[in-house]
Structure formats: C-alpha cells, structure tokens
C-alpha positions as CSV (number, residue, x, y, z in Angstrom):
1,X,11.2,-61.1,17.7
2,X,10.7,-58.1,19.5
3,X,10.6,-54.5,18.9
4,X,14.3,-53.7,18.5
5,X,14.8,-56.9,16.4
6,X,11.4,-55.3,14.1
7,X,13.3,-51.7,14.3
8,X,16.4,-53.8,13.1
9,X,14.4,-55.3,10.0
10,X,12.7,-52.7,8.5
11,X,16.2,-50.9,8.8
12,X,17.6,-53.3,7.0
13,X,15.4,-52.9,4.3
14,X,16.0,-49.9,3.2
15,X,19.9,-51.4,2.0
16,X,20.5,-53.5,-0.5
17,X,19.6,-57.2,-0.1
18,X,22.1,-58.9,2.1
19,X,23.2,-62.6,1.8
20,X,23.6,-64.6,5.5
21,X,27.2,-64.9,6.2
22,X,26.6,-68.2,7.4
23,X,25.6,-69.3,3.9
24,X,28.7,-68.7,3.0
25,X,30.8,-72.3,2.9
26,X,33.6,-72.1,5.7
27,X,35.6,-75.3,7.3
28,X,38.4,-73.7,8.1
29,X,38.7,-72.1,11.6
30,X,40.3,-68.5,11.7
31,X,40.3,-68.5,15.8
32,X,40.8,-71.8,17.6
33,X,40.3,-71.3,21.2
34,X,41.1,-74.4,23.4
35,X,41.1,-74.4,27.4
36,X,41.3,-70.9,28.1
37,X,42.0,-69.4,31.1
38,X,42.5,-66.2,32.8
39,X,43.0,-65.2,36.7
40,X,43.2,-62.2,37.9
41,X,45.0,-61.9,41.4
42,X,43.3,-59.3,44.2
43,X,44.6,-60.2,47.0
44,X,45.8,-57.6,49.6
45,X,49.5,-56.8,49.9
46,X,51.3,-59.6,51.7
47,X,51.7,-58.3,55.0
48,X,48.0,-57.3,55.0
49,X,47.7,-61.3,54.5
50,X,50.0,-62.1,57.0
51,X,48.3,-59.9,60.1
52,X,44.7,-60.3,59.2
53,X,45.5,-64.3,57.9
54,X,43.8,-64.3,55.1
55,X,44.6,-66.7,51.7
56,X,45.0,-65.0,48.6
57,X,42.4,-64.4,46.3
58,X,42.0,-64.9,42.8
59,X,39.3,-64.1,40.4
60,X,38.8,-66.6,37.5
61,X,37.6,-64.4,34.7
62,X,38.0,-66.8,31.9
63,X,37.5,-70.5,33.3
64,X,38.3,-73.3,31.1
65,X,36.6,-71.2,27.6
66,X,37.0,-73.7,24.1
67,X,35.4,-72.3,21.0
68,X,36.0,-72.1,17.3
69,X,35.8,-69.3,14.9
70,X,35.0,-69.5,11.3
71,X,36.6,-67.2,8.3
72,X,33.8,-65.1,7.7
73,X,31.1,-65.6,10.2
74,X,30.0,-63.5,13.4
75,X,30.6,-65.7,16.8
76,X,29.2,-63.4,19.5
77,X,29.2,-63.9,22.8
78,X,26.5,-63.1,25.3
79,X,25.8,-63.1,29.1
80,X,25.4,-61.0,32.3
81,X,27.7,-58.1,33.1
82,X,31.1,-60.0,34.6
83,X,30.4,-63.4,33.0
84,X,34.0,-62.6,31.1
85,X,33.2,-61.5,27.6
86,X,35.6,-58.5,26.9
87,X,37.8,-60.7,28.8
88,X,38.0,-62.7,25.9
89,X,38.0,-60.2,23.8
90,X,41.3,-58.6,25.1
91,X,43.1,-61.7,25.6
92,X,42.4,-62.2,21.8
93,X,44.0,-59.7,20.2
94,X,46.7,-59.5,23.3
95,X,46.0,-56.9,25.0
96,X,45.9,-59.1,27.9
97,X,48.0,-62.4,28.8
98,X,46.6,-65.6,29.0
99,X,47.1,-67.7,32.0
100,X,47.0,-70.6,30.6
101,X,45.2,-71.8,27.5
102,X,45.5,-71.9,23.4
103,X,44.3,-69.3,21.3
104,X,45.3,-70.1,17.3
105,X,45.0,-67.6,14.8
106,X,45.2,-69.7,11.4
107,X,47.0,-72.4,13.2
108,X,49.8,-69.7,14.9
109,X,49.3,-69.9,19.1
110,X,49.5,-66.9,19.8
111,X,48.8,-66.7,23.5
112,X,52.4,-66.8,24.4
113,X,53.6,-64.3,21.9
114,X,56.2,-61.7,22.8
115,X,54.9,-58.1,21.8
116,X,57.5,-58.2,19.2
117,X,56.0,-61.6,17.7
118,X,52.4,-59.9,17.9
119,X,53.6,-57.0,15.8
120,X,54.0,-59.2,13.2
121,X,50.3,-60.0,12.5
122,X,48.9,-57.2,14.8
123,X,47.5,-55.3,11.8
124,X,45.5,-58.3,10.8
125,X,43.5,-57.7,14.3
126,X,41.7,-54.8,15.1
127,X,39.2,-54.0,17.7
128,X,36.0,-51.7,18.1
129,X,35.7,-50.4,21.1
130,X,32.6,-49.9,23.2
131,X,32.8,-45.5,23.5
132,X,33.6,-44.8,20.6
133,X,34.7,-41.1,22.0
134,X,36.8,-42.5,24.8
135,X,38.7,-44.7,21.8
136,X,39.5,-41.3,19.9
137,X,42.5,-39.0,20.2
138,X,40.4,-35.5,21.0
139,X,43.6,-33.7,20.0
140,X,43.6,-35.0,16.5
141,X,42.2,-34.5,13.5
142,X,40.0,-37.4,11.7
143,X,42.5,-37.9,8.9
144,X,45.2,-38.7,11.7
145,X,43.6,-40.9,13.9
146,X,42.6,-43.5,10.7
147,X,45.9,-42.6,9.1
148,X,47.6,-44.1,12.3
149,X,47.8,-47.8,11.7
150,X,48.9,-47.2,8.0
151,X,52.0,-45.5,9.2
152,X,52.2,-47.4,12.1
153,X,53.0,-50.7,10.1
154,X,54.2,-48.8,7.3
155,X,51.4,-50.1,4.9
156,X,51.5,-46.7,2.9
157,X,54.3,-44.6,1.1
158,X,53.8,-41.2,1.0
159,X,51.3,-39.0,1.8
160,X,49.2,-38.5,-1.5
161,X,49.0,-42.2,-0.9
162,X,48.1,-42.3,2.7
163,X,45.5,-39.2,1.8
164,X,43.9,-41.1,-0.7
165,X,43.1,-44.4,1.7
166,X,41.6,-42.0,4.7
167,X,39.3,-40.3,2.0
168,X,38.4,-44.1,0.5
169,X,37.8,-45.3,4.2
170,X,35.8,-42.6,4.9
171,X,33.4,-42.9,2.2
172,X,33.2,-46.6,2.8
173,X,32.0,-46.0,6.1
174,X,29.4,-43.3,5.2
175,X,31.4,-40.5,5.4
176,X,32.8,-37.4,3.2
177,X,36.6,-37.1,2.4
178,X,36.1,-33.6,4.0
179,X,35.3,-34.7,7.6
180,X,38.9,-35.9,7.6
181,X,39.8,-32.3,8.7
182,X,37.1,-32.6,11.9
183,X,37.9,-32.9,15.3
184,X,36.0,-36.3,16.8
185,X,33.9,-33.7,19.4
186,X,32.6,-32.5,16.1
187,X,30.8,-35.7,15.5
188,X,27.7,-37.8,17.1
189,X,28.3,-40.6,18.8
190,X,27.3,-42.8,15.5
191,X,29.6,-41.1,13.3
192,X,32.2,-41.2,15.5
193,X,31.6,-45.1,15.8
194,X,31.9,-44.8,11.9
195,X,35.1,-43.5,12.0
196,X,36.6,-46.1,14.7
197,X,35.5,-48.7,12.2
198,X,37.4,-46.8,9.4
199,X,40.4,-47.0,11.7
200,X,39.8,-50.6,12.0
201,X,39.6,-51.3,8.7
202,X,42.5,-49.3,7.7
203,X,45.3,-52.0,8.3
204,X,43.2,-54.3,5.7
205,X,42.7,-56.9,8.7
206,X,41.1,-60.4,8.6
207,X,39.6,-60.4,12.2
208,X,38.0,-57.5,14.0
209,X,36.6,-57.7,17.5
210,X,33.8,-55.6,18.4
211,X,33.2,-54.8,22.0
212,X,29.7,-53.3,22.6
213,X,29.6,-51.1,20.3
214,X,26.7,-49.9,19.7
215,X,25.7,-50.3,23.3
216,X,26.9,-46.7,24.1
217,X,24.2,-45.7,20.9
218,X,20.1,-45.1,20.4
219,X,18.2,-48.1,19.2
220,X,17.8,-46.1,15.4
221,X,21.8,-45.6,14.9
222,X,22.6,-49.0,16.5
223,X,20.5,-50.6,12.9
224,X,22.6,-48.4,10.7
225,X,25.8,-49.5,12.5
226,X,25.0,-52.9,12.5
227,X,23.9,-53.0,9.2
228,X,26.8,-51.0,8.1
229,X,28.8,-54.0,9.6
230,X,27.3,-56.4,7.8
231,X,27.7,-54.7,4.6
232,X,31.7,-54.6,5.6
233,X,32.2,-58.0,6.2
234,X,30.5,-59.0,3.0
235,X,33.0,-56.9,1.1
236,X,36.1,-57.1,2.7
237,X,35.5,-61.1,3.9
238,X,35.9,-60.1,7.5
239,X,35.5,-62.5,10.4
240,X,34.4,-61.1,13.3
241,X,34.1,-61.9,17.3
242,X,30.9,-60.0,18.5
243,X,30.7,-59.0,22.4
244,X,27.3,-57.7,23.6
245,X,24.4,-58.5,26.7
246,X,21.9,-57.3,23.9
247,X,20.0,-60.1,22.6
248,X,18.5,-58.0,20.3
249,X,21.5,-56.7,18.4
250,X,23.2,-60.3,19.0
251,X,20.1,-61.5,16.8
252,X,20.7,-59.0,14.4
253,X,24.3,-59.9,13.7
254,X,25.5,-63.4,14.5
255,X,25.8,-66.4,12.8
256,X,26.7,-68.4,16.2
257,X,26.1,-67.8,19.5
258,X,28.3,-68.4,22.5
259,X,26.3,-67.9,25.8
260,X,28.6,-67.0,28.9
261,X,28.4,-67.4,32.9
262,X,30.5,-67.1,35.4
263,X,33.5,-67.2,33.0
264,X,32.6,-70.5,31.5
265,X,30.6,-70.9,27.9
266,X,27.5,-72.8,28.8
267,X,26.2,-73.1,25.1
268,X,26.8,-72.7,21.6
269,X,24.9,-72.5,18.6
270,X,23.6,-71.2,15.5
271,X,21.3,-67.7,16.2
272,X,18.1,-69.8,14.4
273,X,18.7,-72.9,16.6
274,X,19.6,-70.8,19.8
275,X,16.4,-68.2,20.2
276,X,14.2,-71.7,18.5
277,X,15.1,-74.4,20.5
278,X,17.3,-73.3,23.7
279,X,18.9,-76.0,25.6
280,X,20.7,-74.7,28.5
281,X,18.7,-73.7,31.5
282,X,20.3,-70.3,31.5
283,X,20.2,-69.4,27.9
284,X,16.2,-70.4,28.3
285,X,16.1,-67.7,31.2
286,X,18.0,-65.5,29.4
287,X,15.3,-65.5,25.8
288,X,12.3,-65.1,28.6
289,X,13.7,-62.2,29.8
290,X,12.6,-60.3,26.1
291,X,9.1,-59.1,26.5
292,X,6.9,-61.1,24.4
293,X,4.9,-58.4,22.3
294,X,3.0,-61.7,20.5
295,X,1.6,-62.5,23.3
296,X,2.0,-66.0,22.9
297,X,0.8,-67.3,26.0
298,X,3.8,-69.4,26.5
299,X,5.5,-69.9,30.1
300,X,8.0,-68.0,30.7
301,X,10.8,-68.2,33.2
302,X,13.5,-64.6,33.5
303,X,16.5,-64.9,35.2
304,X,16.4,-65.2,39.1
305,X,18.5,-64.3,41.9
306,X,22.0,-63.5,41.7
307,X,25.4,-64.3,40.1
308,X,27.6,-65.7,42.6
309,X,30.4,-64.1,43.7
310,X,33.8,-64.6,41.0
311,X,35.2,-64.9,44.3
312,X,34.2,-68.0,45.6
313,X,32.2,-69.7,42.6
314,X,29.8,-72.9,43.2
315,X,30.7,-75.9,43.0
316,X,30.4,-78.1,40.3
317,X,27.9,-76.4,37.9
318,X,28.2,-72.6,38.3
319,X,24.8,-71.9,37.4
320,X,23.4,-74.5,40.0
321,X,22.0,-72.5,42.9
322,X,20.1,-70.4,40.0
323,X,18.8,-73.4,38.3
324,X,14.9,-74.9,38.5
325,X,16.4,-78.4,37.4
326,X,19.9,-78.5,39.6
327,X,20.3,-82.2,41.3
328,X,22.9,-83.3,43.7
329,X,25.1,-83.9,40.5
330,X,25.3,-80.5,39.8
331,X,26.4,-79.2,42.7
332,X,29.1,-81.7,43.1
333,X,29.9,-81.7,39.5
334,X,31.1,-79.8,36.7
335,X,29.0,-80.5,33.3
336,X,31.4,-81.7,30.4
337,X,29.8,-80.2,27.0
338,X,28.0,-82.8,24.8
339,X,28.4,-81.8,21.0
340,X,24.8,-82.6,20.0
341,X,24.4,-79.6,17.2
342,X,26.6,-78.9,14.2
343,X,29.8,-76.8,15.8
344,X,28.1,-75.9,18.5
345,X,27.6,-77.4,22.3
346,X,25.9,-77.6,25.7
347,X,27.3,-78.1,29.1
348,X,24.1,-79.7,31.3
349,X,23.6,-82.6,33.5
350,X,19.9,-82.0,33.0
351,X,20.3,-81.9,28.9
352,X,22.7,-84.9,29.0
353,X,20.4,-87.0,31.1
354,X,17.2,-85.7,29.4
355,X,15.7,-84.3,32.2
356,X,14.4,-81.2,29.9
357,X,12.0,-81.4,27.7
358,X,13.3,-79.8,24.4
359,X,11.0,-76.7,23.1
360,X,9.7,-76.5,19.6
C-alpha cells in the first residue's frame, strides 16, 4: 500500500465503520457485457484516398470487451491513457453506439436502443464526469442544475416538492439547503464534484458510471469523495462502473478489477487477489510501477516502452512486443481468457501454459 492508499485509510477512519460491498451476497448481474466492440473511422475524405491511395483507417477503441457487473459492487477499470476505458463508459449508458456487441442492463440489450427506447430507463443511469466544472451549467443556479433530471422525467410534481429533494440531495452529499442559490464558480472543485453526484443521484438510479472523477482533485479531497461514494452506495444500493489510471484510488474503491490495453481487458479480478497475486504480465508491470515505501526488496519490473499505435495493433497478443515472456505464439496469436478465479479471468499464453511463476 502506498502513501495515497495510507492517506485514503486514515480518511476513512474518521467515518463511520463501512462494511465491503463485496460482502454483500450478489448473483445477479446488473450489466452483462458480451463481445463488445467499438471502431472509430479516421480516414481522410475519399478523394484524399483516392489521389494519395491510401486504405481507410479505422481505430478499434473497444476490441472484443466481455465482462459482468454485479448489483451492488464497484467493477473498475484500469489501464494506460487510450487503452478504451471512457469508451466503455459512454457506450454504456449510450452516449455512444456500439458497433457491434451486447451490453444487458437486467437482461434488456440495450446496445441497439433507439433514443426513444433509452428514455425509458435513462434515469436509472447516470454518469459522473471527470471536470466536475466543465459538467455544470455556469449560468445556473445549484438548485437548477440537480432539479434537472427530476423535471426532465417528470419524477416530481410541483415545486415545494421538487424544492424539498434538491435541499435533501444536498445535505446527503455534504452540503447546506442554502448553496442551492450558488452559482457552481462559487464552489471548489470538491464541492462542485459533490453537487454533480447530487445530480446523479437525483433520478433515484440503480447504476452510476464514474469517469475520473476525482482525477481533476488533490489527494486530501479525492478520500472524502471517495469515501463519500462509498457511503452512497451503501445507502441507496447503487452499483457502480469505476473508470480511473489511479491504482491508488482503484484500491480504495473496487470490489473487481478489470485491467485494460489496447482496447481489450487482459484481466479480471477481485482488488485483494489482483494487487496480491497478479497474473497477467501487464497488470504485474502495472503494480511495480507504485513506489514501494516498505522497501521490500522485491524485484520489480514498471512498464516499458510504448503502446502501439490503435492504428495498426500487433498481432496476436497486443501486449507482446512489451512483454519479457512473449513466444512465437503470442505474436501470431490472440490469448483466449482462461476463467481460473471466481468471476474473474486472464488472457495469457504464458499463464495458460505455466510459463509464470505465480507470486505469493
């Protein structure tokens, strides 16, 4: 554990006891994500094409992605910048179309939903954003902004009633009823975070994605947010899908891990069983890259070189020309994930053939 994760701690301390989300008994998948895929197309215009004969180009931002989430855990997903995380998190709750793939949201596909299908069960989804000032109207008032999806979906009659949720929401979030009549410049960035989790929360959802966001936040206010999270999905039994490159915070919070690269998910696994016993190569490189204030003596081996191009991938395994342990079969071919942990996976030719030695 390192110093953030210690910061993180003694924060949490100073709340009232918390239970683990992931004691809580779950079997039934909220989000059931099977083959996803999306491409983005960047070719030039078609005559450019034509005189300079090139072939079109196509980014693969989500490649093939396959996860499950469970009603009321935190599944977060990590990796390097452009490995396709907010990707995800936009083509969850539709702000993006799928090219091709499932995504079930208590057994409803809804990756080929028209945007009059998805107003039907949009208010169940909400989204944190990573600027939490960018997210905000600057022209209106606090009350407003959280009051929005309330009138949106008409959850509220009248105003006393619609007055009366902002000031609860508020408070909930660590607010006072009174900062309803701020502006959000009137704010820090933490309490402006607070109130775009109030306006999350104020459609009564059952699945929130959170997109960095306390990345855009100092180490002290990222604890209270995070722990302010926690505290919200214990009381309003929210499930949520966590986005971050900060290992740290993705300690903090999760109850499942689902490591990222190149737009493909190369591992997933409980926090405890992830930062104890990596088994992909790159989830290994990505743990040695936390500075190891113990001093523990043990080898350590940080990420090297560079991600490839989303361009023109690799071959086979993405992460191959990166890779201490890569053989001919992993440049030639794609790894297949082998379920050998409790709903979780790995995707190795090494780890399937044994060629890594497990850590302790």
């Amino acid at each position: 554990m390192n110093m953030t994760q210690e910061i993180y701690s003694a924060s949490a301390t100073q709340t009232r006891p918390r239970e683990d989300v992931s004691d809580m008994p779950s079997v039934t998948p909220v989000f059931r994500i099977a083959n996803l895929k999306r491409h983005f197309d960047v070719s030039p215009p078609l005559l450019n094409r034509l005189l300079e004969r090139k072939e079109r180009q196509v980014v693969k931002a989500v490649d093939g992605v396959s996860f499950d989430i469970y009603r009321g855990e935190t599944f977060s997903l990590v990796g390097e910048s452009g490995c396709g995380k907010s990707t995800i998190a936009k083509l969850v709750v539709g702000l993006n179309d799928t090219t091709s793939g499932n995504i079930e949201f208590e057994g409803e596909d809804i990756a080929t939903h028209s945007r009059q299908d998805m107003d039907a069960i949009r208010h169940r989804l909400q989204m944190i954003f990573q600027d939490p000032y960018a997210s905000l109207n600057p022209r209106w008032r606090v009350r407003n902004i959280i009051a929005e999806p309330l009138t949106v979906f008409g959850l509220l009659d009248g105003q006393k009633a619609i007055d009366e949720r902002v000031a609860t929401l508020l408070e909930c979030v660590g607010l006072n009823a009174q900062d309803g009549e701020k502006y959000p410049h009137e704010f820090s960035g933490g309490q402006r975070q607070r109130i775009s989790i109030a306006r999350a929360l104020a459609s009564n959802p059952e699945f929130i994605v959170c997109d960095e966001p306390t990345s855009a936040l100092d180490v002290s206010v990222q604890a209270q947010i995070l722990n302010l999270m926690k505290d919200l999905q214990r009381e309003f039994a929210l499930t949520y899908l966590f986005i971050s490159h900060d290992l740290s915070v993705v300690y903090h919070i999760s109850d499942r891990i689902g490591v990222m690269y190149l737009g493909r998910l190369v591992e997933v696994g409980t926090k405890h069983e992830l930062f104890r016993r990596p088994q992909h190569p790159y989830t290994r490189m990505l743990l040695d890259s936390i500075p190891d204030l113990k001093m523990t003596g043990r080898a350590r081996t940080p990420v090297g070189g560079e991600v490839p191009s989303p361009l023109d991938p690799p071959s086979g395994c993405a992460f191959h020309p990166r890779c201490p342990h890569a053989n001919a079969r992993c440049k030639r071919e794609a790894p297949r994930p082998l379920h050998n942990v409790e709903r979780g996976f790995v995707a190795c030719h090494a780890v399937e053939e044994g060629r890594l030695i497990t850590r302790a």
